[in-house]
Structure formats: C-alpha cells, structure tokens
DRENDO-1510 file (C-alpha; in Angstrom, 1 decimal, always signed):
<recs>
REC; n; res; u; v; w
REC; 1; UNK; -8.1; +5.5; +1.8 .
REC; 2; UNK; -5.9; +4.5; +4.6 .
REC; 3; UNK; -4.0; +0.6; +5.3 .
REC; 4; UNK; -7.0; -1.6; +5.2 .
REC; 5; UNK; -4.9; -4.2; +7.3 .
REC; 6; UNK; -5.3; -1.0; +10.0 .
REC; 7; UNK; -8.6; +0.0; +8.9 .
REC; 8; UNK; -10.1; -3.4; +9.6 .
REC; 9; UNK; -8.2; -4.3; +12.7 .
REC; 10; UNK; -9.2; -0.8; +14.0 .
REC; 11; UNK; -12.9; -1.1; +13.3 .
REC; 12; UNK; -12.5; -4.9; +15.0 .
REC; 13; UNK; -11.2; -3.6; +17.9 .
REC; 14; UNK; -14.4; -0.6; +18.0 .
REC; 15; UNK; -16.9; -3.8; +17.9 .
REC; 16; UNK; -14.9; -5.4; +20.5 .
REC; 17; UNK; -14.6; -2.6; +23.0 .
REC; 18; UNK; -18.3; -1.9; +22.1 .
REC; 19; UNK; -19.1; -5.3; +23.7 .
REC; 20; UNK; -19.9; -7.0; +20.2 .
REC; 21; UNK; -19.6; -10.5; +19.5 .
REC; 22; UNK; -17.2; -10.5; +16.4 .
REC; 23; UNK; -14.7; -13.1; +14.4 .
REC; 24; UNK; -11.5; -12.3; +12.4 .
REC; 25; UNK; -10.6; -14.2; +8.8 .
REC; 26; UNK; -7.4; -14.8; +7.7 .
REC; 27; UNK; -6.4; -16.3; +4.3 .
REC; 28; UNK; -3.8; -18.9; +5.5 .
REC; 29; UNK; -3.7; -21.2; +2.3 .
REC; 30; UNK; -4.2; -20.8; -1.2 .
REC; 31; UNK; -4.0; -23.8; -3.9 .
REC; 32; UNK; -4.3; -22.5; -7.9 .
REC; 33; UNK; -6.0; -19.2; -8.2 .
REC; 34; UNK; -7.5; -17.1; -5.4 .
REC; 35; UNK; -8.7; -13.8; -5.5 .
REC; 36; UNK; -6.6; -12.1; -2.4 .
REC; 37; UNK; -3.4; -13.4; -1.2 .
REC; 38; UNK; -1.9; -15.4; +2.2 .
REC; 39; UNK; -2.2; -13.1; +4.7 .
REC; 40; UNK; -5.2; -11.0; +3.7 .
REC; 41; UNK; -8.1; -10.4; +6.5 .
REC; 42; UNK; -11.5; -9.4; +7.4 .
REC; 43; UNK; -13.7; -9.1; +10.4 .
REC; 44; UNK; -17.3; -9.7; +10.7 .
REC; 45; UNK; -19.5; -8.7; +13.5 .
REC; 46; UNK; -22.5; -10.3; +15.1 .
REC; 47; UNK; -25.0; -8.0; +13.4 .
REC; 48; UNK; -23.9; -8.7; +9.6 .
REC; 49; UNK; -21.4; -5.5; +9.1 .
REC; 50; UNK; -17.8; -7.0; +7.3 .
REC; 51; UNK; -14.7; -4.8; +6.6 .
REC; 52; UNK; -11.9; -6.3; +4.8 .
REC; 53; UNK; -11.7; -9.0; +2.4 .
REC; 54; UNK; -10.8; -13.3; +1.8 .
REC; 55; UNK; -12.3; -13.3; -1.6 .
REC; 56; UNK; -14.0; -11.7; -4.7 .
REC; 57; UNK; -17.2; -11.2; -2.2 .
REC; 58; UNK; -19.1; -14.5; -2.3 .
REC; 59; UNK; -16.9; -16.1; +0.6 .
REC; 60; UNK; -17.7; -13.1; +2.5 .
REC; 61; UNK; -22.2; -13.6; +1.6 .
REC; 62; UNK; -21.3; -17.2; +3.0 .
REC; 63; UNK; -19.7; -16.4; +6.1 .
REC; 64; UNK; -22.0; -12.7; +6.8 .
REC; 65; UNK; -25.1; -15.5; +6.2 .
REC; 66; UNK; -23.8; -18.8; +8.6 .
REC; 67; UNK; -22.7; -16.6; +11.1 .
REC; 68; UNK; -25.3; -14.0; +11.2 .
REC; 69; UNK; -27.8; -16.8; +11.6 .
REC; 70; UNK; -26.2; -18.4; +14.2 .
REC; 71; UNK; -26.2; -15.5; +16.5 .
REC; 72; UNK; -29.7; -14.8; +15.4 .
REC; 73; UNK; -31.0; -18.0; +16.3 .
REC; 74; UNK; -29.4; -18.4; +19.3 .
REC; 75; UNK; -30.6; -15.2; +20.6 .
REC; 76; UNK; -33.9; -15.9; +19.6 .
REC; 77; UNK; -34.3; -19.6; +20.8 .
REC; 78; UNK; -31.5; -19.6; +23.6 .
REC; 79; UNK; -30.2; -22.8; +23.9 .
REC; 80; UNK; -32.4; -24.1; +21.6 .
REC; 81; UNK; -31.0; -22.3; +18.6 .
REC; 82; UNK; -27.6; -22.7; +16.6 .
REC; 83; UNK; -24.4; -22.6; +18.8 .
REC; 84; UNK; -22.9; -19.0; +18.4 .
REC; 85; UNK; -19.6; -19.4; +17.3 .
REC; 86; UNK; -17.4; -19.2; +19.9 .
REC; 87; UNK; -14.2; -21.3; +21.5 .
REC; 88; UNK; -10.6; -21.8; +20.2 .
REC; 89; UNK; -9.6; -20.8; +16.1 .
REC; 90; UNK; -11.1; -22.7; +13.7 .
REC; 91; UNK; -10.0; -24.1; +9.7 .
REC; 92; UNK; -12.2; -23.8; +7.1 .
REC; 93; UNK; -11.7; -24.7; +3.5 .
REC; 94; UNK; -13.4; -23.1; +0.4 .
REC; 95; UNK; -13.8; -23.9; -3.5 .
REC; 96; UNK; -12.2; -27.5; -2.2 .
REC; 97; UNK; -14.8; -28.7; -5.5 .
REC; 98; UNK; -15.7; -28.0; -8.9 .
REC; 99; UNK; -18.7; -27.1; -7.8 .
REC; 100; UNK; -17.7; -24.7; -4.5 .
REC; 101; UNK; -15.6; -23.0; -6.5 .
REC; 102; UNK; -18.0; -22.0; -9.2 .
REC; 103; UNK; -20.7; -21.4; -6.1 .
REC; 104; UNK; -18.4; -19.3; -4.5 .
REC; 105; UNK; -16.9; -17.7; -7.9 .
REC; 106; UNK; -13.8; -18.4; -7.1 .
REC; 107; UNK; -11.3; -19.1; -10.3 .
REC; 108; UNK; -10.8; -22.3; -12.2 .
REC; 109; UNK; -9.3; -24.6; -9.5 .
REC; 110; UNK; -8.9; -22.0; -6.8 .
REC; 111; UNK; -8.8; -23.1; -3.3 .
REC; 112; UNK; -8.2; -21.5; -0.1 .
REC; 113; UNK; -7.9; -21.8; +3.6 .
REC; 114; UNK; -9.4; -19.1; +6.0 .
REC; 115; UNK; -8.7; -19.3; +9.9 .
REC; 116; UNK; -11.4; -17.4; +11.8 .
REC; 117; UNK; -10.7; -16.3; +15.2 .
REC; 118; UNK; -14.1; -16.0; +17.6 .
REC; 119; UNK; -14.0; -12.5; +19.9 .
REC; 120; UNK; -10.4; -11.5; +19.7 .
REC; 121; UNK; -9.8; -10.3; +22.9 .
REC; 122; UNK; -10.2; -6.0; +23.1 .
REC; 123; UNK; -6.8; -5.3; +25.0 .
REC; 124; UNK; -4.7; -6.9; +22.0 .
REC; 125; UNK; -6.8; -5.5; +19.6 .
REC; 126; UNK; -5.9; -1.8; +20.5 .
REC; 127; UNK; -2.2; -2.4; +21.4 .
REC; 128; UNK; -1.4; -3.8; +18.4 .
REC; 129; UNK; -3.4; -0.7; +16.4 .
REC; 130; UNK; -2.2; +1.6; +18.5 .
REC; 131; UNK; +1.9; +0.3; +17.4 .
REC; 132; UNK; +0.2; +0.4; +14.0 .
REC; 133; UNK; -0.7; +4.1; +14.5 .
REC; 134; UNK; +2.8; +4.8; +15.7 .
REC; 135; UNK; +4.4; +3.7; +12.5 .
REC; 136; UNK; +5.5; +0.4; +14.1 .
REC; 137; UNK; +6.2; -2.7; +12.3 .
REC; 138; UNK; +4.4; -5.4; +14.5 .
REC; 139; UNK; +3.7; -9.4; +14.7 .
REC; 140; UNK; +1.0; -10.9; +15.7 .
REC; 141; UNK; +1.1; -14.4; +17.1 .
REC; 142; UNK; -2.1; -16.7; +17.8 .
REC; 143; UNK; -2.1; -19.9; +19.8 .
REC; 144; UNK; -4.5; -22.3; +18.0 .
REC; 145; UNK; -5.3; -24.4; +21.2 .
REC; 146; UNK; -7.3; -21.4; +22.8 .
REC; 147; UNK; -7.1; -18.2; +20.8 .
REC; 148; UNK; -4.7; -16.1; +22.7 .
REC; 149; UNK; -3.0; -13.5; +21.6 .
REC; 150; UNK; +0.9; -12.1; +22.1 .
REC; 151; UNK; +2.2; -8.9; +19.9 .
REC; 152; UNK; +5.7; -8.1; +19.8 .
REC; 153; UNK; +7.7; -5.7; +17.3 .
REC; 154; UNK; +9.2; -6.7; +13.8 .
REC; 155; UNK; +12.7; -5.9; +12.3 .
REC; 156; UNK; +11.5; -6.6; +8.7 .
REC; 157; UNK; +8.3; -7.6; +6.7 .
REC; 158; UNK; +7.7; -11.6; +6.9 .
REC; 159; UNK; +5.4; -13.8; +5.1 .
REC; 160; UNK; +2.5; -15.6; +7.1 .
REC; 161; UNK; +3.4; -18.8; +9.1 .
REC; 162; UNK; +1.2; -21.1; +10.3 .
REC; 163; UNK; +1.7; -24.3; +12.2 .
REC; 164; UNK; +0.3; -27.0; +14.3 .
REC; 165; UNK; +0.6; -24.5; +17.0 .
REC; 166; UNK; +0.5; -21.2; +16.0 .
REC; 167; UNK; -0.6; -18.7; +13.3 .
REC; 168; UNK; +1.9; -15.4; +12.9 .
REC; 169; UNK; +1.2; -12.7; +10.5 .
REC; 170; UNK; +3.2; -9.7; +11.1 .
REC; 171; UNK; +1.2; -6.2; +10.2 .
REC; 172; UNK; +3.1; -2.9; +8.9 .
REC; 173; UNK; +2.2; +0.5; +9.2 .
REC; 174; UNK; +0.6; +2.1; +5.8 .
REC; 175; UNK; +2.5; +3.2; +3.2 .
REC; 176; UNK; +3.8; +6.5; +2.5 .
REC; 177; UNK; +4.5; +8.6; -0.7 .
REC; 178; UNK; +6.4; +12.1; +0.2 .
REC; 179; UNK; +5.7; +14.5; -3.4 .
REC; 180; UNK; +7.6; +17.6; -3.9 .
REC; 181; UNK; +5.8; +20.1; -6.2 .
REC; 182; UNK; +2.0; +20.7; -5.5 .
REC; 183; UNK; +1.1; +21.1; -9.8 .
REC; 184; UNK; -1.8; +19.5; -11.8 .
REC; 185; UNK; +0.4; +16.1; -12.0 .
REC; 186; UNK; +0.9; +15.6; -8.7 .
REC; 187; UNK; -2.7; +15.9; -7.7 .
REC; 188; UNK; -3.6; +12.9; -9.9 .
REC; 189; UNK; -0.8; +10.6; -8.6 .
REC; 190; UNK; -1.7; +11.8; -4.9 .
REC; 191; UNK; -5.6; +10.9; -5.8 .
REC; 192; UNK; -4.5; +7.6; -6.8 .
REC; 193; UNK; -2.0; +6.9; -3.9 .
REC; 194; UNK; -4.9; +7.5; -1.8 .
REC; 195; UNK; -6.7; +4.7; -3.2 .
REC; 196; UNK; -4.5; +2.9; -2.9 .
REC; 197; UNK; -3.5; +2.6; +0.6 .
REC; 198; UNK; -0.7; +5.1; +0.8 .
REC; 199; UNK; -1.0; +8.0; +2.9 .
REC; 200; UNK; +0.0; +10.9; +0.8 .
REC; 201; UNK; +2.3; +14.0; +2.3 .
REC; 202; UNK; +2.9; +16.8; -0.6 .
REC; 203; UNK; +6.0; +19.4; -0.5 .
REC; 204; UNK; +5.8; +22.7; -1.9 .
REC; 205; UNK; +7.6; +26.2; -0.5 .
REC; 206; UNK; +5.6; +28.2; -3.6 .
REC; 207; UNK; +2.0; +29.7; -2.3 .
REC; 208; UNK; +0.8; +29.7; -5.9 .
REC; 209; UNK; +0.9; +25.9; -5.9 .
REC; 210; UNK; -0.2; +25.4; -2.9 .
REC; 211; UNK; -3.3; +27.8; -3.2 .
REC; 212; UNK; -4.5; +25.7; -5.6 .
REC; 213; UNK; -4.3; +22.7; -3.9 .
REC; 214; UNK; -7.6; +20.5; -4.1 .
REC; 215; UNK; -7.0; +16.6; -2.9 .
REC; 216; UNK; -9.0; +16.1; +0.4 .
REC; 217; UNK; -6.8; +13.7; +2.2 .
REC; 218; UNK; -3.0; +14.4; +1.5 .
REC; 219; UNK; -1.1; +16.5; +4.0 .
REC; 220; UNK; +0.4; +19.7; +2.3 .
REC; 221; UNK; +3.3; +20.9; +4.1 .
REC; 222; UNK; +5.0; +24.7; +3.0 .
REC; 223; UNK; +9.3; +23.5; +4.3 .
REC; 224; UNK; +11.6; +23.6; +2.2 .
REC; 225; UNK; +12.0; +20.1; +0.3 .
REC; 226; UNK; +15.1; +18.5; +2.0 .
REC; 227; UNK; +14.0; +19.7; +5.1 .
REC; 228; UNK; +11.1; +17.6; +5.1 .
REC; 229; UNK; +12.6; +14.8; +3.4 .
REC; 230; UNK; +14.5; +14.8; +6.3 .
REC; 231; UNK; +12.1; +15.2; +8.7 .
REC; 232; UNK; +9.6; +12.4; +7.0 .
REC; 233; UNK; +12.3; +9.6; +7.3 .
REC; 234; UNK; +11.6; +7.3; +4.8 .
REC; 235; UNK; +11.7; +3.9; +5.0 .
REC; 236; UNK; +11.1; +0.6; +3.4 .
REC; 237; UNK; +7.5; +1.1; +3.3 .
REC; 238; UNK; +8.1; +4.9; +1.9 .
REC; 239; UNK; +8.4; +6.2; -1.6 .
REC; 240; UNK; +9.6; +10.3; -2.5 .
REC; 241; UNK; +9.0; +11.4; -6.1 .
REC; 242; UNK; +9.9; +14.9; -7.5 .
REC; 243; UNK; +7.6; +16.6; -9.9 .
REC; 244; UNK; +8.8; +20.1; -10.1 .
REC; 245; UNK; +11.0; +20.0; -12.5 .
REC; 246; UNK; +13.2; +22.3; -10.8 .
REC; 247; UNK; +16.4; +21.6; -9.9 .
REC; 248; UNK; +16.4; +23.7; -6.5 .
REC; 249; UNK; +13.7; +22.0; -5.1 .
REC; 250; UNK; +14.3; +18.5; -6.7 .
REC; 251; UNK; +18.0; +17.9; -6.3 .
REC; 252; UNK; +18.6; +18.4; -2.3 .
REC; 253; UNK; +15.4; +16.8; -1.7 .
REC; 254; UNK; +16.1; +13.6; -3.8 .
REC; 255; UNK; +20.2; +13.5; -2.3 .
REC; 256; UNK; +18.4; +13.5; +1.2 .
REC; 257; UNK; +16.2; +10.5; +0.2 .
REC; 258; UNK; +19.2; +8.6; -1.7 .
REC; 259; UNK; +20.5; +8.1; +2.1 .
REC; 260; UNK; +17.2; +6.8; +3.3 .
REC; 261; UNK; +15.6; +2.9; +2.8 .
REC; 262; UNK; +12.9; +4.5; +0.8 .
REC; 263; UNK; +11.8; +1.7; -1.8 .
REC; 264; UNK; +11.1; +4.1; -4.7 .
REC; 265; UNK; +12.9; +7.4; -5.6 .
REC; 266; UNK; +12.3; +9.2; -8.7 .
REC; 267; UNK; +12.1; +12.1; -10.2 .
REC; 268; UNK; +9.6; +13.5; -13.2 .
REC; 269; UNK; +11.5; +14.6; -16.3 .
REC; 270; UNK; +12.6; +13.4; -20.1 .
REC; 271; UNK; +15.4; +11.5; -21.2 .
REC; 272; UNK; +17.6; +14.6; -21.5 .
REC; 273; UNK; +16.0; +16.1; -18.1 .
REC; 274; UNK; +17.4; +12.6; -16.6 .
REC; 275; UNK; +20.5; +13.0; -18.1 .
REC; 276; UNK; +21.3; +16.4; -16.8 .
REC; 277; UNK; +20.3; +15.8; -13.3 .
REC; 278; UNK; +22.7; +13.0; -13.1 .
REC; 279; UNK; +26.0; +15.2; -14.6 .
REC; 280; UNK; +24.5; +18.1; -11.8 .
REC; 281; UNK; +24.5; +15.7; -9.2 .
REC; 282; UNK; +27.3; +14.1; -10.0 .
REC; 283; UNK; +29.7; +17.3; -10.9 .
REC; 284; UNK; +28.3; +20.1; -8.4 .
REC; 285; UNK; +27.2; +17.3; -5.4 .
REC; 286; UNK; +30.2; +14.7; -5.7 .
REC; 287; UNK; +27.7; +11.7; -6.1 .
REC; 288; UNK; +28.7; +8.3; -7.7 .
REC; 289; UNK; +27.0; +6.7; -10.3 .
REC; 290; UNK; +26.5; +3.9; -7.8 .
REC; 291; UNK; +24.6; +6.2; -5.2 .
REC; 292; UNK; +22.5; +7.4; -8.4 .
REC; 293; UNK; +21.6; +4.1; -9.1 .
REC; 294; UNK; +18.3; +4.2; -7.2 .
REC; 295; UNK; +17.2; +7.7; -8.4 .
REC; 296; UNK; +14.7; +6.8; -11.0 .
REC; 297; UNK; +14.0; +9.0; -14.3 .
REC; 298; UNK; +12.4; +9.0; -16.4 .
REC; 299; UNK; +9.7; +7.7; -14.1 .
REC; 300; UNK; +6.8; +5.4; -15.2 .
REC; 301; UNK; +6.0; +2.4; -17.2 .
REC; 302; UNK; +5.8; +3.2; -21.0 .
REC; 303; UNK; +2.1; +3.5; -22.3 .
REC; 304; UNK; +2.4; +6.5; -24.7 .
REC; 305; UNK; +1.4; +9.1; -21.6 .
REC; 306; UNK; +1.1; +12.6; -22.8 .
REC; 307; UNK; -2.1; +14.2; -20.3 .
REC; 308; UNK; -1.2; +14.7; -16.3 .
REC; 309; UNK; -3.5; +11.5; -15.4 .
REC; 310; UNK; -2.0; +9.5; -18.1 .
REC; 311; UNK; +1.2; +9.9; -17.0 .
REC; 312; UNK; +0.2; +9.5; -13.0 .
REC; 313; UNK; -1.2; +6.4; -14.0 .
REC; 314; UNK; +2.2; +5.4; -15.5 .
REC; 315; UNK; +4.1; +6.3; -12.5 .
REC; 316; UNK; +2.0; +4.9; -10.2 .
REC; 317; UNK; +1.6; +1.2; -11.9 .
REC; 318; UNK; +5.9; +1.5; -11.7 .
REC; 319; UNK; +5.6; +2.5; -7.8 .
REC; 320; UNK; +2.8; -0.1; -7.4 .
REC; 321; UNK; +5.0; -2.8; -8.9 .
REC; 322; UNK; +8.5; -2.0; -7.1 .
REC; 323; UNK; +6.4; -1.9; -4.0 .
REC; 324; UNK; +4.9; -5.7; -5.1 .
REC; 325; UNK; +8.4; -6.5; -5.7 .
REC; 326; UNK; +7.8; -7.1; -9.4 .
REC; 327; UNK; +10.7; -6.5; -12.0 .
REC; 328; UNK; +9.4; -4.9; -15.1 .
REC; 329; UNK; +10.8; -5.8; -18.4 .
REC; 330; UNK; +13.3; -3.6; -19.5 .
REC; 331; UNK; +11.1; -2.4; -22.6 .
REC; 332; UNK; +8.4; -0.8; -20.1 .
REC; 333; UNK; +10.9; +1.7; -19.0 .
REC; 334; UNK; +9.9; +4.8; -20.5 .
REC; 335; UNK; +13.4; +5.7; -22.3 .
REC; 336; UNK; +14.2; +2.3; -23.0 .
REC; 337; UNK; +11.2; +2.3; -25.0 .
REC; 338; UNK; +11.4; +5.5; -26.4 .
REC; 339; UNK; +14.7; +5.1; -27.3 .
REC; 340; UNK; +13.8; +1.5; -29.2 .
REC; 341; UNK; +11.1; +3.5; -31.1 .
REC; 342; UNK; +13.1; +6.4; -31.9 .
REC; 343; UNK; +10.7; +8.7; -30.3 .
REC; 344; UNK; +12.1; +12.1; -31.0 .
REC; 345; UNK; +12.6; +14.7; -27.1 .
REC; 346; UNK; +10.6; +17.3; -26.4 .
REC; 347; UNK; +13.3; +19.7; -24.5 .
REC; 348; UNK; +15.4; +20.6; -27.5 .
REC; 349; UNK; +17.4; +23.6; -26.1 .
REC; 350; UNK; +19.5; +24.8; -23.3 .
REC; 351; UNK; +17.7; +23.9; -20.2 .
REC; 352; UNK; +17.5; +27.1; -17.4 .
REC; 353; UNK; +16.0; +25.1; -14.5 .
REC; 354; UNK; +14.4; +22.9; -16.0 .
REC; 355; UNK; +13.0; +25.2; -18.8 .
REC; 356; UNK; +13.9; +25.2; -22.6 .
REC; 357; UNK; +15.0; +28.7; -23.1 .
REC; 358; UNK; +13.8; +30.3; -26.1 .
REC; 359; UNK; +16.6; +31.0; -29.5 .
REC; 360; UNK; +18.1; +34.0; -29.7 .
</recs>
C-alpha cells in the first residue's frame, strides 16, 4: 500500500483532470478524542466515490450523503435543486454535542474541525503529486478568501497551520524501509511495511534467497548491500534494517547507513550477536561508541517473539513508534527485558559469521 496522503491526492487530481466536480477534507482541529489526527485528508467526488479518511467512517457517510445529494438534485432540477457546493473553503464542525458525537461515533467528547475545499484546481493538483512522486518534501498553501492554491518545497516536516488567512499543510513523500537479507523474516516485516505505507526495497546478492522471494510489491534488488545503501540515500523519512545475520553483508551496509539521516537503523541478532557486532565495528572499522549509538540491536519491542511473524511484528511496532516519535519505556527493549527476566541466550558458542559453531 503506498502514502495515502499521495494516493488520495493522486486520485483527486484523476477526478479533476477527468472534469469531475470534487471537494478535499482536511482535519484542521481536534478537541478530546478523534479518530485521525490534524492534518489527515480525504477527497470525495461528485458521484459518491471517497479515498482517504477524517474519521472512523461515519463523518465520511455524512459528507458522501450531503454532498452527493446536492449535486444530484441540482442536476436533476437545475436551479431548482440544492446549490452544488462550490465557491471559496469552507469550516465545518463535527461531534460539537453529546449527541453528534455518538451519531457520528466519534469518542466520548471528541470534536473536530474539517476544512473542505470545492474543485481544487487540476494544474496544482498534479504539480504538487508529481514533487511527491520525485521524493520531494512539499507545502501546500491555501488562501481561504477564494481557494487558491501555491506549492513550494519544504526543508523539514511541519505541523498543520491554519489561520484567518490561510491553511498550510506540508505533504512528504512515502516512507521507505531498505532490508538486507531476502529470508522468511524479512518477508513478514516487508508484508507489513507495505501496509503500512512504506515502500519496501529488499537487498540480497545470494540467488538462493532471492529465488524464493514471494512479496508482490517490494523491489528486490541483487547489489551488494553498501552499494545500495549508498545508492538508496536514506533520509529522515527512511529506515535500513539487517536481517542476515552475517557480518559481510550486515556490517558495511549498516556503517554506510550510520552516515545517513535515516530515522531507524538496526540490525537482527541476540544480545551476544549485538555485542559482537559492536567490538567488530568498533576494533576492525574504527567506529565510536557515539557513532554506534543509532545502530539498534537487539531490534524490536519485547513480547516473548520466537516465530518469523512474531518477531516482524515486534520490529515493526519499534520502527512504527520511532517513526511516530514515541519513546518506549526502557523495559520494552528486548535485552533490557530479557536481561530483567534472566532469560538465558540462545548462541552459546563461538560465533563463525554469525553461526554457533559446533564443540569439538
């Protein structure tokens, strides 16, 4: 699934060109609880069909029915009919009640704000998803007295503003998760990176994991790790996680992305695995404990994981949350709490790449 930001201002921009009446939501306000935060959007066109989302769905059955029948009456009885909604942007308030809020099953107490914006001109539309397409970081600035529309590129993420004047919501390209190793493990996490917005790029150089891979959706690429690393420049709305468990493919790869803006880096392993890497790193590469201090291992939130989709769940609620900006407690770290609960490793033994080797 790609950036639903994109994917609804893409298919808003198809009704436009396609010479389909059409409005654009935007959550601007929120008071107690709301199902989707400031800044979220949706577009609904003349003939019923929505993409995107301001609320839990009821919001969306209100606004599908006022609007549909608005255009249907007035095409029906001309100017006799309802007024198709039309002219400058327009406020409206839902849940503002008791009783709204249960109507429109929003939470206890929720209320929000949406701003709807009537036929967004075409032209905008597609430059702003073609920047979008392009990896560009963009803002988006409306004039409230008539609608219009001016685009122009942004440094850094921002939080919606809206004024008297003017409504800006700046609008990022989707985000990407670079894998290395093409295994079981990594098919899970790419699956549920998918869904989740991200678009996916796996690494592997070995043809008997990559024969086998089977996730419709996630670029497989055949370079050497650190090549690619290199060539995917990662940035702040990038992750790169290594899952091979060997150190030839892992370490160069994960030194490449420690000089990036990439706001996750990891690498699969166990508490001793973790270990190791870092004296490697730090002994064979010259690295400082202060440039290791973004590599994360062991990856994951602590819930017991011991299947592949277990632990791809783990890693990708920690991703998730370092993406949300959310700072987990310390006892969710996987050897924080193994170590707490005295949960015995699983590598006992010399380690050749990665592999316990067996006794003599």
């Amino acid at each position: 699934m790609e950036n639903l930001d994109v994917m609804v201002l893409r298919t808003l921009r198809d009704w436009r060109q396609a010479g389909k009446r059409a409005l654009l939501a935007t959550v601007v306000r929120t008071w107690g609880s709301s199902p989707r935060p400031v800044g979220s959007i949706m577009a609904l066109c003349e003939d019923g069909a929505v993409v995107g989302s301001v609320s839990g769905g009821c919001i969306e059955d209100d606004l599908i029915y006022q609007h549909t029948q608005a255009y249907a009456s007035a095409s029906s009885a001309g100017t006799g009919g309802k007024a198709i909604p039309s002219g400058p942007p327009t406020f409206v308030k839902y849940g503002i009640t008791a009783d709204e809020a249960h109507r429109f099953g929003l939470p206890c107490g929720g209320t929000l704000e949406l701003l709807l914006e009537y036929d967004p001109e075409a032209g905008a539309l597609a430059e702003l998803v073609q920047a979008l397409e392009a990896g560009q970081l963009m803002q988006r600035n409306v004039r409230l007295t008539d609608g219009a529309v001016t685009l122009a590129p942004a440094t850094a993420p921002a939080e919606l503003g809206v004024t008297s004047l003017a409504l800006v919501n700046t609008f990022g390209p989707e985000y990407r998760m670079l894998l290395i190793g093409a295994g079981q493990l990594t098919e899970y996490l790419a699956t549920m990176a998918l869904f989740s917005g991200f678009a996916v790029t796996v690494c592997d150089p070995r043809e008997e994991y990559r024969s086998a891979w089977s996730v419709a959706g996630a670029k497989v690429l055949s370079d050497m790790p650190d090549d690619v690393v290199i060539a995917f420049k990662p940035d702040r709305r990038s992750c790169v996680i290594a899952l091979t468990h060997d150190p030839k493919l892992d370490d160069l790869a994960l030194m490449e992305a420690l000089t990036t803006d990439a706001f996750y880096i990891g690498a699969i392993g166990s508490r001793r695995n973790n270990e190791t890497r870092h004296q490697r790193m730090t002994e064979h590469f010259g690295l400082t404990e202060d440039a290791l201090a973004r590599l994360r291992g062991p990856i994951g939130i602590y819930i017991g994981s011991k299947t592949p989709p277990e632990i791809a769940v783990s890693v990708m609620a920690e991703v998730l949350a370092v993406k949300n900006g959310v700072v987990l407690p310390r006892d969710m770290e996987v050897a924080q709490a193994k170590n707490e609960r005295a949960v015995f490793g699983n590598d006992a033994g010399e380690l050749v790449c990665g592999v316990a080797r067996a006794p003599d």
